[in-house]
ROVOMAR-380812 format. One record per residue (C-alpha): residue in one letter; x, y, z. Coordinates in Angstrom, 2 decimals. Example, Ala and Ser with C-alpha at 12.3 -4.5 7.8 and 13.67 -1.06 7.14 Angstrom:
<lovexs>
@resn=a x=12.30 y=-4.50 z=7.80
@resn=s x=13.67 y=-1.06 z=7.14
</lovexs>
This chain:
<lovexs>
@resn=x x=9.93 y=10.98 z=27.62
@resn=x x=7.19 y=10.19 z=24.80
@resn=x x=7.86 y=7.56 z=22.76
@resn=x x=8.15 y=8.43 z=19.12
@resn=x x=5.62 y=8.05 z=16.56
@resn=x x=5.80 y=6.74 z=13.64
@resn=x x=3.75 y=6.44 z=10.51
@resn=x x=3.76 y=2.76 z=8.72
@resn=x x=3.56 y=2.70 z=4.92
@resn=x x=2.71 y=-0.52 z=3.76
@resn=x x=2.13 y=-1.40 z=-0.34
@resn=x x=1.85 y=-4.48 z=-2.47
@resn=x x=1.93 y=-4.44 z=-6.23
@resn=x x=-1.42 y=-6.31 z=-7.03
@resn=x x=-4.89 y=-6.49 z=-5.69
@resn=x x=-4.17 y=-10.30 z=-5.40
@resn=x x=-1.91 y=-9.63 z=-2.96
@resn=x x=-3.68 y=-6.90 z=-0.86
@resn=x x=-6.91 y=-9.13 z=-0.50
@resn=x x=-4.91 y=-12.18 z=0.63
@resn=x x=-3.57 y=-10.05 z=3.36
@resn=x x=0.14 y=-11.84 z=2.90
@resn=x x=1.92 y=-9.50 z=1.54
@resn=x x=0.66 y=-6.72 z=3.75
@resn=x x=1.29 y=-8.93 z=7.44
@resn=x x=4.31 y=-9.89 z=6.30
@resn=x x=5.25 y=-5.93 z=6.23
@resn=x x=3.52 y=-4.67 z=9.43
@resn=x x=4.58 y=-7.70 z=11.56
@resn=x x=8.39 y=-6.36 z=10.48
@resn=x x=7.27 y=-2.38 z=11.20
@resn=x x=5.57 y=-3.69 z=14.57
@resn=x x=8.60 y=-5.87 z=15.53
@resn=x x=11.35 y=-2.65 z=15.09
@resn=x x=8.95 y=0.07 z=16.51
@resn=x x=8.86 y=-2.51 z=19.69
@resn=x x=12.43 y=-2.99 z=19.61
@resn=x x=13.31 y=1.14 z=19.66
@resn=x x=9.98 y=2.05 z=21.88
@resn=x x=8.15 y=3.49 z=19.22
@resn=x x=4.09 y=4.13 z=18.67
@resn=x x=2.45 y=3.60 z=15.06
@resn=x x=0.01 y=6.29 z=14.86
@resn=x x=-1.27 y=5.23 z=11.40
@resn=x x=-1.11 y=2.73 z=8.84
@resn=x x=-1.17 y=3.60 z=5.49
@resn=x x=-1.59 y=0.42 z=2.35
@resn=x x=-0.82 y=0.79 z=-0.91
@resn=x x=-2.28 y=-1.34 z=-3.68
@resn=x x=0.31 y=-0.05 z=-6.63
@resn=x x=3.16 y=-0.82 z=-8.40
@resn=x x=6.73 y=0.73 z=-6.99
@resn=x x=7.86 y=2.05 z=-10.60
@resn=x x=4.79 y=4.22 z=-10.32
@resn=x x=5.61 y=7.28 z=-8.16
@resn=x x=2.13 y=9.39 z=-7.77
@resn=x x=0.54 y=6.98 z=-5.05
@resn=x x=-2.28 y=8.97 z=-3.15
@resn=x x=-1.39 y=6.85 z=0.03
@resn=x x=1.83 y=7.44 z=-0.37
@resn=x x=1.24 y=11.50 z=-0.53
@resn=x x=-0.71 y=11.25 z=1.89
@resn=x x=1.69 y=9.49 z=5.06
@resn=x x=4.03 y=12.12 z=3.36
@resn=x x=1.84 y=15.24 z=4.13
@resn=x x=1.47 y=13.71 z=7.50
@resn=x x=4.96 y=13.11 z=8.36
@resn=x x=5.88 y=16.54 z=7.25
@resn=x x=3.28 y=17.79 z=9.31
@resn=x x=3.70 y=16.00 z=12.13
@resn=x x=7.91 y=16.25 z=12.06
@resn=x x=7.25 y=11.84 z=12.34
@resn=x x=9.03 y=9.04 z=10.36
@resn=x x=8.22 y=6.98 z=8.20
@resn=x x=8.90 y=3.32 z=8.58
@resn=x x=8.71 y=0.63 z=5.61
@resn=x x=9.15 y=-2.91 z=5.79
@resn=x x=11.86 y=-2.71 z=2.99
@resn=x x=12.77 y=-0.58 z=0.74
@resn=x x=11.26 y=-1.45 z=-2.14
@resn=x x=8.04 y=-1.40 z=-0.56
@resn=x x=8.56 y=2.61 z=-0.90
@resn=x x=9.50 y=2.71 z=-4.49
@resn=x x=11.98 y=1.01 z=-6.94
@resn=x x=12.91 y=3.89 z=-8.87
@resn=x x=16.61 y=4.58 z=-6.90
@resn=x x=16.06 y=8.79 z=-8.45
@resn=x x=12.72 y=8.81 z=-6.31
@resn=x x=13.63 y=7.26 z=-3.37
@resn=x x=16.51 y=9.72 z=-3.60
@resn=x x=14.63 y=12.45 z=-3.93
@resn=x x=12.15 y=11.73 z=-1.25
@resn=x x=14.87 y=11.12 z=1.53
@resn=x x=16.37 y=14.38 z=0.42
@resn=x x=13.26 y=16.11 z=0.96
@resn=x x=12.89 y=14.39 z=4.12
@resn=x x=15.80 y=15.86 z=5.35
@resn=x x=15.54 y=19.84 z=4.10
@resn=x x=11.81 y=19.99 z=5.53
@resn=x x=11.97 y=18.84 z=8.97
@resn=x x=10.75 y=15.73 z=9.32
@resn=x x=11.80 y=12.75 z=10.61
@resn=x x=13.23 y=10.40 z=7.87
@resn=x x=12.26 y=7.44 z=6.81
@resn=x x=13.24 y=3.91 z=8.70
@resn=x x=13.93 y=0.73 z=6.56
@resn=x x=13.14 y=-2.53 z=8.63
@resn=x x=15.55 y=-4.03 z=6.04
@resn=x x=18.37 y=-1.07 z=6.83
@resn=x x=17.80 y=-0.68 z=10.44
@resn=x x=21.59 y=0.95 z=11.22
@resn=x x=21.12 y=2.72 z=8.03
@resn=x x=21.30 y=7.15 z=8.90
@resn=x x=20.37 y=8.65 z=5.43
@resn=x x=21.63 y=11.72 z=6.68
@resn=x x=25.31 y=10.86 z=6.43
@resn=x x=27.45 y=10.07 z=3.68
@resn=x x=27.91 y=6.67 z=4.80
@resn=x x=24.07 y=5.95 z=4.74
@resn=x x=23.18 y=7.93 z=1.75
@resn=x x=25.41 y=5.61 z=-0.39
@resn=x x=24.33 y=2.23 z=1.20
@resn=x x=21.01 y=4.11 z=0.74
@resn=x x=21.68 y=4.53 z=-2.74
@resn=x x=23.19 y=0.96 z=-3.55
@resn=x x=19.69 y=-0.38 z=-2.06
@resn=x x=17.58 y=1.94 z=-3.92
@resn=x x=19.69 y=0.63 z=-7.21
@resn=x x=19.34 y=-2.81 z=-6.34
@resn=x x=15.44 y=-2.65 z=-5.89
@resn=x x=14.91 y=-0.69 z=-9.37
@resn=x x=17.62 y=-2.88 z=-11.09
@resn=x x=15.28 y=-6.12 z=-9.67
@resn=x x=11.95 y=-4.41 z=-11.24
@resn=x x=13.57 y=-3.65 z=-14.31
@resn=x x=14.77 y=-7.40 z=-14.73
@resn=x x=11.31 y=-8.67 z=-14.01
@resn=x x=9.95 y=-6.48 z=-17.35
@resn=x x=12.49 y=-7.57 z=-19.10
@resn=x x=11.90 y=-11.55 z=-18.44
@resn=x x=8.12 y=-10.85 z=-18.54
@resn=x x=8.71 y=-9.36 z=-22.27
@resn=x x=11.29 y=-12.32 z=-23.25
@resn=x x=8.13 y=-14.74 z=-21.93
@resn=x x=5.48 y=-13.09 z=-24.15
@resn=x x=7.87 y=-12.44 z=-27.01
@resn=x x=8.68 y=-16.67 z=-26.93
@resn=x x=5.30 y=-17.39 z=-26.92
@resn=x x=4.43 y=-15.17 z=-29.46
@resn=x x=7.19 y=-16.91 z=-31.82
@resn=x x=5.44 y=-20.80 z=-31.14
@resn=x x=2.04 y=-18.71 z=-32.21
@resn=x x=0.30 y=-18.06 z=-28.92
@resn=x x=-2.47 y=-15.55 z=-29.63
@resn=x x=-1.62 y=-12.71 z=-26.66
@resn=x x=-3.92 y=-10.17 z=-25.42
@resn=x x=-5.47 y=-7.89 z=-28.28
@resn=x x=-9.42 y=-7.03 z=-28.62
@resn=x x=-11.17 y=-9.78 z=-27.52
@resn=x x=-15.19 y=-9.34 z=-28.85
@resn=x x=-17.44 y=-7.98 z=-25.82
@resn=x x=-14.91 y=-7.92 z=-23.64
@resn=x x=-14.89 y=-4.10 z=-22.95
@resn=x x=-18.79 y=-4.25 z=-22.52
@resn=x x=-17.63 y=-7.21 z=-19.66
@resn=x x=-15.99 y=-4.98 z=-17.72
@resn=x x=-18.16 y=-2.29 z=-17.91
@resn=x x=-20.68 y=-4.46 z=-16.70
@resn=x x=-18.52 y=-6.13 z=-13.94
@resn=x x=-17.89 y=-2.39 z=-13.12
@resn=x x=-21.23 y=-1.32 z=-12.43
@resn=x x=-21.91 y=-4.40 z=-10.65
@resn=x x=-19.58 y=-3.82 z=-8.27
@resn=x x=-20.89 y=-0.30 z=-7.60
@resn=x x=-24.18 y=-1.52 z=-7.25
@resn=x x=-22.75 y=-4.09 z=-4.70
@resn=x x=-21.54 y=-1.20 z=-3.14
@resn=x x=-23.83 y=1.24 z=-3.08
@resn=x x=-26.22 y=-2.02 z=-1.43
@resn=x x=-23.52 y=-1.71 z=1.59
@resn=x x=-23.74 y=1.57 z=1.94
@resn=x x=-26.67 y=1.62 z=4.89
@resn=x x=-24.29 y=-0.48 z=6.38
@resn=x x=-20.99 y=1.09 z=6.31
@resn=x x=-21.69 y=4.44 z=6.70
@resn=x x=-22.56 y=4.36 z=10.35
@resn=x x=-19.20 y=2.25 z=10.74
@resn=x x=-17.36 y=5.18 z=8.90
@resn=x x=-18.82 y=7.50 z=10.92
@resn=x x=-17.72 y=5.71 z=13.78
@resn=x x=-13.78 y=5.11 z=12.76
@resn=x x=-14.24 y=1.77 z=12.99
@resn=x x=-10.85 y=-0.31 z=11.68
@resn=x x=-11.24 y=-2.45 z=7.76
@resn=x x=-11.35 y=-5.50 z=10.06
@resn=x x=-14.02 y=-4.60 z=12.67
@resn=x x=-15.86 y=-3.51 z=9.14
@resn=x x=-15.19 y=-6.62 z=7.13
@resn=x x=-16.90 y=-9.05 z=10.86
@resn=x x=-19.49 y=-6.93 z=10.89
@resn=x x=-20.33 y=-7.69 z=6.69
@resn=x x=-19.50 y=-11.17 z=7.87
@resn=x x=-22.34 y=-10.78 z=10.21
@resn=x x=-24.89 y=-9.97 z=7.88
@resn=x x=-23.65 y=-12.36 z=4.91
@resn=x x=-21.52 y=-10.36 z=3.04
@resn=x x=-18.43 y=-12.77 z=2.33
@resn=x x=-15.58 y=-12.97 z=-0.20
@resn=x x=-16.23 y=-14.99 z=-3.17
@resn=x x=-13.80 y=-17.83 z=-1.20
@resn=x x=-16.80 y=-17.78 z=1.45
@resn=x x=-14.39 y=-15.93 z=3.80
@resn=x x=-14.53 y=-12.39 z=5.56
@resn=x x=-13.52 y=-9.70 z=3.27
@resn=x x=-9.99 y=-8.59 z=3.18
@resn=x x=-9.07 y=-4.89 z=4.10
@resn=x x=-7.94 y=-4.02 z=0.74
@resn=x x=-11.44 y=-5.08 z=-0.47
@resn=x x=-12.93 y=-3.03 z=2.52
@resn=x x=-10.77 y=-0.44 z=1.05
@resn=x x=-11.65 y=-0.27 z=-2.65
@resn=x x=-15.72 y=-0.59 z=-1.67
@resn=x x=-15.44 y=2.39 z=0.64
@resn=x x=-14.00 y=4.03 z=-2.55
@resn=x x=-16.46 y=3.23 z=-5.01
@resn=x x=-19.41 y=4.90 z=-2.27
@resn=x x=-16.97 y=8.35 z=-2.11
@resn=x x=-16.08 y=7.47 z=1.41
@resn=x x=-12.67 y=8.88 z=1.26
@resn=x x=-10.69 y=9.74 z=3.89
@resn=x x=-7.55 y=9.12 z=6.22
@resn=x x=-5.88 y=5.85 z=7.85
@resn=x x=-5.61 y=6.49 z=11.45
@resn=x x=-4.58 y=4.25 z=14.42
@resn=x x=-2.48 y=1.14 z=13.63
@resn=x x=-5.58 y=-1.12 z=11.98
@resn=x x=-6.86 y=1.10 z=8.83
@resn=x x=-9.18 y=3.17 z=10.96
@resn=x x=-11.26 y=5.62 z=8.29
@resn=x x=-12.18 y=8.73 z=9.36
@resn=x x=-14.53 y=10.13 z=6.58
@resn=x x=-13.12 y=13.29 z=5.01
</lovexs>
């Protein structure tokens, strides 16, 4: 018998966190830990840089279309990684279970069946849990600001020049880009994984700004800025360009 495959969906909140890499090993070495434990195969990886209030996530779509298409599961380090809105995550195992595909597994939840009644409330509790921890942490992070606004800290507003800034750190960054492109479109071409991409810079002197190799989620967001779109495959952040 095959073993089953599953798809690994992987997110952090900040970019801070994807290019420290953290955040993101933390979640596959738990995905790569169960999916050893039940005999399972991760046929793709898909990483999220995104906050879980916000719901449209074009990684997340897109391990959905697969999953659906593929009748696979889903598997997520914990459930918050998918989303802390309780309604969505909700909604998502409900449509998991009217079109086929295989459901979602919880590292976090591993006995959890969303499928029964017994699951779908734990499920539920969980999903209430995560949004009731976001919605704390905007609350504090307003009470902060709103102190410090009341001993007369100045807090964000216009700031002169600043917008020309980041226009111009914008277009510097594309131009860094676009002066990698010779480079990584062969690479692209060739499905090789963010890391094998990120030695290879290495090689030729193209570091992080800590003097270290560059992490995959700032693999990821160059290969963005050069239109290089395209699909995770394998279990380390192949691209295959679309």
């Amino acid at each position: 018998m095959s073993p089953s495959r599953w798809l690994a969906y992987y997110r952090v909140s900040t970019d801070r966190q994807g290019n420290s890499g953290l955040g993101l090993e933390a979640q596959r070495a738990k995905v790569e830990v169960m999916a050893s434990e039940r005999g399972a195969v991760i046929a793709a990886e898909f990483v999220e840089v995104e906050s879980g209030r916000k719901n449209d996530r074009p990684q997340l779509a897109a391990a959905l279309a697969q999953a659906r298409a593929e009748k696979a599961v889903i598997a997520v380090a914990k459930i918050d990684r998918l989303a802390r809105d309780a309604g969505f995550v909700l909604k998502l195992a409900n449509e998991a279970e009217k079109n086929g595909m295989g459901g979602f597994i919880f590292c976090d939840l591993p006995d959890i069946d969303a499928t029964t009644s017994a699951g779908r409330m734990v499920l539920t509790m969980m999903a209430s849990v995560a949004e009731f921890e976001a919605r704390r942490i905007s609350e504090r992070t307003k009470e902060a600001l709103a102190a410090a606004k009341a001993r007369g800290v100045c807090l964000g507003g216009y700031r002169e020049g600043a917008a020309q800034k980041a226009s111009e750190r914008k277009q510097k960054a594309i131009a860094e880009a676009e002066g990698l492109r010779g480079v990584l479109e062969p690479m692209v071409r060739a499905g090789l994984s963010y890391r094998a991409m990120a030695d290879a810079l290495a090689g030729v002197g193209k570091l992080s700004s800590t003097g270290k190799p560059l992490a995959p989620a700032q693999i990821g967001r160059i290969l963005q800025r050069l239109g290089l779109s395209g699909k995770l495959l394998g279990s380390d952040q192949a691209w295959v360009a679309a």
